[in-house]
C-alpha positions, 0 to 999 in steps of 0.5 A: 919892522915893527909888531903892533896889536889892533887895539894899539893900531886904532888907538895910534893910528896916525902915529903909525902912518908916519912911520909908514911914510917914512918906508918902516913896516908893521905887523898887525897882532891879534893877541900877539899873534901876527894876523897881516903885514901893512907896507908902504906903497912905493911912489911912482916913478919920477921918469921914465925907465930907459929902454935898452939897458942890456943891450950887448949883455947876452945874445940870443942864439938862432935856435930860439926861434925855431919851433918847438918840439911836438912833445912840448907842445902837445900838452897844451892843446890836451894832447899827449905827446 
């Protein structure tokens, strides 16, 4: 991470939107005083995310399913419970 002031920014900028590609971030300064973080964006993805990744890592017990209890619910239709 690297701190620049506006001024340097404008005057470089094409210097400092390599360092960008190549994954390095900069903090922008106004008279030394951070003002906002400038990141790379991350590529898109090549392939697809493969499905079922944790599959067997934990189970999800029956009482998941079941309803939940009034005074958790109440709340949310501006009931109190």
């Amino acid at each position: 991470m690297i701190k620049i002031n506006i001024h340097e920014a404008k005057t470089h900028l094409s210097r400092y939107l390599d360092r960008l590609a190549k994954g390095e971030t900069i903090v922008l300064c106004k008279r030394n005083v951070p003002v906002a973080e400038i990141r790379p964006i991350r590529p898109d993805r090549k392939s697809r995310r493969p499905v079922g990744l944790a599959k067997g890592k934990f189970k999800v017990p029956p009482e998941f399913f079941e309803p939940l209890p009034a005074e958790i619910v109440a709340p949310f239709y501006g009931e109190d419970p």
